[in-house]
C-alpha positions as protocol buffer text, in pm:
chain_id: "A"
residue {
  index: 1
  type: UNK
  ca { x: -2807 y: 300 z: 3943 }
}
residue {
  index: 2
  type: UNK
  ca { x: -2998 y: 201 z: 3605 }
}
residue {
  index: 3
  type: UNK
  ca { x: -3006 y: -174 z: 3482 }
}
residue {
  index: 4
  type: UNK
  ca { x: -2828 y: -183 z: 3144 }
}
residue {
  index: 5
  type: UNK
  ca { x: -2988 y: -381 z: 2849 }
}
residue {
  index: 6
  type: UNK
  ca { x: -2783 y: -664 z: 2758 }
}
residue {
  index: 7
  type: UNK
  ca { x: -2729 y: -460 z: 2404 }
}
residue {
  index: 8
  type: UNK
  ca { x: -2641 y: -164 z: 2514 }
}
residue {
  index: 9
  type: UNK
  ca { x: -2264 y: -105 z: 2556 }
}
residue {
  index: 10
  type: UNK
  ca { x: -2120 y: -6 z: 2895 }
}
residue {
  index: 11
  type: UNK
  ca { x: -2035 y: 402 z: 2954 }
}
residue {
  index: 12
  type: UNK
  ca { x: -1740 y: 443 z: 3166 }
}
residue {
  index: 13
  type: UNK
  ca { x: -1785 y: 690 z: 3360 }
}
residue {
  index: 14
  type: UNK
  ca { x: -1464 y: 933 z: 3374 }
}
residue {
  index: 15
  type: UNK
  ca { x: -1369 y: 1261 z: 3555 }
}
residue {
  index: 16
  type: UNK
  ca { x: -1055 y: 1474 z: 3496 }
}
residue {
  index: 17
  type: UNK
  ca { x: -1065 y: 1592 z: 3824 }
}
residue {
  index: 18
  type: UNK
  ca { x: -835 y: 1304 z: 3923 }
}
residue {
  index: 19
  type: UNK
  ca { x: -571 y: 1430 z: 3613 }
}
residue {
  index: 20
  type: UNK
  ca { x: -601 y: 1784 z: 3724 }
}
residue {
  index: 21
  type: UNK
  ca { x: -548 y: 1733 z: 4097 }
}
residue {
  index: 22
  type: UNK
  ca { x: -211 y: 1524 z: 4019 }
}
residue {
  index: 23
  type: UNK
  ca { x: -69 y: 1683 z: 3769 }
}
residue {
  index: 24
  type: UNK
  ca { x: -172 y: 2054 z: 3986 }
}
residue {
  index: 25
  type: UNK
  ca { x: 40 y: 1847 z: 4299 }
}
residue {
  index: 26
  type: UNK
  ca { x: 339 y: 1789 z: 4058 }
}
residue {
  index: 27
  type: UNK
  ca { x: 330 y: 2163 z: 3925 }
}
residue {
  index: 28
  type: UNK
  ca { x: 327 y: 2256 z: 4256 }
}
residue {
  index: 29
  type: UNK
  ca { x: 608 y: 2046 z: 4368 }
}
residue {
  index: 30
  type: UNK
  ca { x: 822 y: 2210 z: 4024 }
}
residue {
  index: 31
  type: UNK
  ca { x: 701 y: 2550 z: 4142 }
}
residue {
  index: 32
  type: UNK
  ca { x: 888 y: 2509 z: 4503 }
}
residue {
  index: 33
  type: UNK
  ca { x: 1171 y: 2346 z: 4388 }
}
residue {
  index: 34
  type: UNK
  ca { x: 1234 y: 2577 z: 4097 }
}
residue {
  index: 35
  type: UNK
  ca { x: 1217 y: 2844 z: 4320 }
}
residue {
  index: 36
  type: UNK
  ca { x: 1452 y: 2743 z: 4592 }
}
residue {
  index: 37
  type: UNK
  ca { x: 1684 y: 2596 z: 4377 }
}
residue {
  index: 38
  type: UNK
  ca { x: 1727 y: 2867 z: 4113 }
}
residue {
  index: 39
  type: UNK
  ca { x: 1725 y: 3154 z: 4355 }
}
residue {
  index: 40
  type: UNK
  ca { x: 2112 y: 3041 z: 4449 }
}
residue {
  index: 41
  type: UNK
  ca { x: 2077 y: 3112 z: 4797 }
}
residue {
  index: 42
  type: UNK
  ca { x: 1929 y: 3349 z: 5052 }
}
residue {
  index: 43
  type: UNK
  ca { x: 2109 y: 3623 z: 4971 }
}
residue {
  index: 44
  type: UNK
  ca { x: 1968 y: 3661 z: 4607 }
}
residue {
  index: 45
  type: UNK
  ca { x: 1608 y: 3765 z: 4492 }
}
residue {
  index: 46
  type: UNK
  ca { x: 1430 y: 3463 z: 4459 }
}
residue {
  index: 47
  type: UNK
  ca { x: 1317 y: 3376 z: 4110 }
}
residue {
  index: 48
  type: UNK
  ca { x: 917 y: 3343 z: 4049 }
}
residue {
  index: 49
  type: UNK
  ca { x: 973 y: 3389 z: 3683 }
}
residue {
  index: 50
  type: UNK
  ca { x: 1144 y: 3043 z: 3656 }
}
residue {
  index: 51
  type: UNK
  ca { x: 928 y: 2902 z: 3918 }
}
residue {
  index: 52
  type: UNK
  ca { x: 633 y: 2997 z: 3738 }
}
residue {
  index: 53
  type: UNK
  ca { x: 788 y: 2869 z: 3395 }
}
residue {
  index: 54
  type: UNK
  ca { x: 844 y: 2520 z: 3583 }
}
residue {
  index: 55
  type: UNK
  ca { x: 514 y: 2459 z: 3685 }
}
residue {
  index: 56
  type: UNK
  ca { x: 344 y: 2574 z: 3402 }
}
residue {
  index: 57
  type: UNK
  ca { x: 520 y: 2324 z: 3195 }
}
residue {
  index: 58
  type: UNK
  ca { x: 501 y: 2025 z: 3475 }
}
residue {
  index: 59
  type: UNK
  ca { x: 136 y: 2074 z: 3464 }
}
residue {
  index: 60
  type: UNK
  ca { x: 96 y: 2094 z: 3081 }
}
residue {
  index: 61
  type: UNK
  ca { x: 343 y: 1785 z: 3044 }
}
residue {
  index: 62
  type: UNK
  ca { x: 214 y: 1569 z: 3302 }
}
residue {
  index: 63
  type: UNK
  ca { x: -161 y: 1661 z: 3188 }
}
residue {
  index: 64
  type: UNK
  ca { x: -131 y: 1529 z: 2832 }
}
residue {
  index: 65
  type: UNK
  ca { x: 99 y: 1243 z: 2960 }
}
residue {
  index: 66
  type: UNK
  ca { x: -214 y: 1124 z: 3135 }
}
residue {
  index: 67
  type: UNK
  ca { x: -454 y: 1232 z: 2847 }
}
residue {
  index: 68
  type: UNK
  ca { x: -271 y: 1007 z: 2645 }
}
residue {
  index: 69
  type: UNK
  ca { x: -242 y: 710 z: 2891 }
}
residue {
  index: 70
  type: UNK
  ca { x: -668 y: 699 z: 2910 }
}
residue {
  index: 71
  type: UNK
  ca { x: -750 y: 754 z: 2554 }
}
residue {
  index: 72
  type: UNK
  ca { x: -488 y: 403 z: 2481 }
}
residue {
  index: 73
  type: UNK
  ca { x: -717 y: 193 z: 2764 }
}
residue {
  index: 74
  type: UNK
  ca { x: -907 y: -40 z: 2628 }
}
residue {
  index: 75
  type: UNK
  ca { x: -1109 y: -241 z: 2801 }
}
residue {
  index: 76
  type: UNK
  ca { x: -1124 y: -616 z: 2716 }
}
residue {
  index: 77
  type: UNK
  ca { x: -1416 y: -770 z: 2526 }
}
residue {
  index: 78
  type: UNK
  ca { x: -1710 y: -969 z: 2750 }
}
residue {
  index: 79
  type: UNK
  ca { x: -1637 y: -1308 z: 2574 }
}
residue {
  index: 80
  type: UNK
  ca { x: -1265 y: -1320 z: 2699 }
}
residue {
  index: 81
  type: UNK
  ca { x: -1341 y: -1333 z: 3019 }
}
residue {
  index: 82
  type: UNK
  ca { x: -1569 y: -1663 z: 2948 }
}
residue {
  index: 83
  type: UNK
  ca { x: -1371 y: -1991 z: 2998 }
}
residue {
  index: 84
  type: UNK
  ca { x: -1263 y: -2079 z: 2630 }
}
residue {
  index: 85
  type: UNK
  ca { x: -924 y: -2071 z: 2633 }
}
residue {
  index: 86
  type: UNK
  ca { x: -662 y: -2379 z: 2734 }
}
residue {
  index: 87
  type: UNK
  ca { x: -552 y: -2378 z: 3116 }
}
residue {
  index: 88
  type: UNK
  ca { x: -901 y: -2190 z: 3247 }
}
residue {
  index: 89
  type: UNK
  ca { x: -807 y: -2401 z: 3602 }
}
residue {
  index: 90
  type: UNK
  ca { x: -567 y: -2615 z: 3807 }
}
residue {
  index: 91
  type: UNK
  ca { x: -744 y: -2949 z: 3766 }
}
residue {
  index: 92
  type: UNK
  ca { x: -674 y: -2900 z: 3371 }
}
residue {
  index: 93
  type: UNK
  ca { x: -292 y: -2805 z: 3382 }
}
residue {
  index: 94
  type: UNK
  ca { x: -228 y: -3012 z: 3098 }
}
residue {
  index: 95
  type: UNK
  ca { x: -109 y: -2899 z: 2710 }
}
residue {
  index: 96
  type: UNK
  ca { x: -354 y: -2891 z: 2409 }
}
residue {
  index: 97
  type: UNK
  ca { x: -682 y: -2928 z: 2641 }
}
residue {
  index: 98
  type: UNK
  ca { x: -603 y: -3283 z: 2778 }
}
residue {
  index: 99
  type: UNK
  ca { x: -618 y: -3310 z: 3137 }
}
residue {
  index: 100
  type: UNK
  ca { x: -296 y: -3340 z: 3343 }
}
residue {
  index: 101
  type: UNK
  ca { x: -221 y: -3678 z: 3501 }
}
residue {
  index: 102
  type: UNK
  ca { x: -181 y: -3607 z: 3883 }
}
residue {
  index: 103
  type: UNK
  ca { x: 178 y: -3752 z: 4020 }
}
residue {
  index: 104
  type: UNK
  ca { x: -13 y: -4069 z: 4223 }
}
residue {
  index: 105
  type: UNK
  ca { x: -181 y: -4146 z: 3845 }
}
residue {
  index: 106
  type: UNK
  ca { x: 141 y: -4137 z: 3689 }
}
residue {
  index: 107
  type: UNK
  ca { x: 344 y: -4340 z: 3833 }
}
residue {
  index: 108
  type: UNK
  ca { x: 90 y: -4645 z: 3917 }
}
residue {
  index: 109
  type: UNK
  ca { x: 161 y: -4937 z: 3683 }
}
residue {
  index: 110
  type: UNK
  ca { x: 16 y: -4871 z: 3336 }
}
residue {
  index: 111
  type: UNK
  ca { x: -15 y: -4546 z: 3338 }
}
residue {
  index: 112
  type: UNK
  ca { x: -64 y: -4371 z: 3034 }
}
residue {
  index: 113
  type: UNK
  ca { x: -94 y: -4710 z: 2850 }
}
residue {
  index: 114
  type: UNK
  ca { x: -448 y: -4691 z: 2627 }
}
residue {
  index: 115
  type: UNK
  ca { x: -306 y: -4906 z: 2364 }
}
residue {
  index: 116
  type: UNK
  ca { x: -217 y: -5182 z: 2598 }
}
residue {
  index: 117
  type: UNK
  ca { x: 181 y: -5215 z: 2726 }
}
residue {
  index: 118
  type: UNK
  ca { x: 451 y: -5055 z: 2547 }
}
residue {
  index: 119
  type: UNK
  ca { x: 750 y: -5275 z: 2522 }
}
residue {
  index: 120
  type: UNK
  ca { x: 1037 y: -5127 z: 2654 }
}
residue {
  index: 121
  type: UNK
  ca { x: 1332 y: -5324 z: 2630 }
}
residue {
  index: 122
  type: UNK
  ca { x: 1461 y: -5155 z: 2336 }
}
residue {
  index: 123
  type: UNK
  ca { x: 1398 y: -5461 z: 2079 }
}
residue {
  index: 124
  type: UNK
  ca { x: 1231 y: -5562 z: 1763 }
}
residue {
  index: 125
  type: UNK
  ca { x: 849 y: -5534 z: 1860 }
}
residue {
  index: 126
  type: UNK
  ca { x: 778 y: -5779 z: 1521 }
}
C-alpha cells in the first residue's frame, strides 16, 4: 500500500459488489415468497409473472436505498478527532474545562475554599 502525503486527501476505496450481493439475496428472498404465496396453493399454476415482478422491484428498491445511504456518509474531519473539546478523559470530568474534585478532595476540610473560609452560619459577614 502507497504512503499518502500529508496533503493529499484520503480515497475511500468502495465496491458495489457488497450492494449488489444484498440487495440480489433480498430479491431472491421476494422472488420465493412471491411465488409460493401468490400461487394459492398446490393445486394452481404457480405464478412467475408476480414472482418475477417482486424481485425486480426488491432489488431496484433496496439498491437505491443503499445508493442513497453511502452517498449521505461523511466522514468526520482529522482535527475532531484531536483532543480539543471539554471532557477528552476521566481525570477531567468536570464542567467548563476545570478539573473535577475527586470525592476524598471534596469532602476534606477546606475544600474548595481559594478565597479563604466561607462563613456559613447564615449571618451578616460585615
Amino acid at each position: 500500500m502507497a504512503q499518502q502525503k500529508s496533503g493529499e486527501p484520503r480515497k475511500m476505496r468502495t465496491s458495489v459488489k457488497g450492494p449488489l450481493m444484498f440487495s440480489a439475496f433480498w430479491a431472491v428472498l421476494a422472488f420465493i415468497a412471491t411465488l409460493i404465496f401468490a400461487s394459492g396453493g398446490t393445486a394452481k399454476m404457480p405464478r412467475f409473472d408476480l414472482a418475477f415482478i417482486a424481485a425486480g422491484i426488491a432489488f431496484i428498491v433496496i439498491l437505491v436505498v443503499l445508493a442513497m445511504l453511502s452517498m449521505g456518509h461523511k466522514p468526520n474531519a482529522e482535527y475532531l478527532g484531536k483532543g480539543s473539546g471539554v471532557n477528552l478523559s476521566s481525570r477531567n470530568s468536570g464542567h467548563g474545562g476545570h478539573p473535577a474534585q475527586s470525592r476524598a478532595e471534596a469532602d476534606a476540610p477546606g475544600a474548595g475554599t481559594e478565597d479563604g473560609p466561607r462563613d456559613t452560619s447564615g449571618g451578616d459577614p460585615r
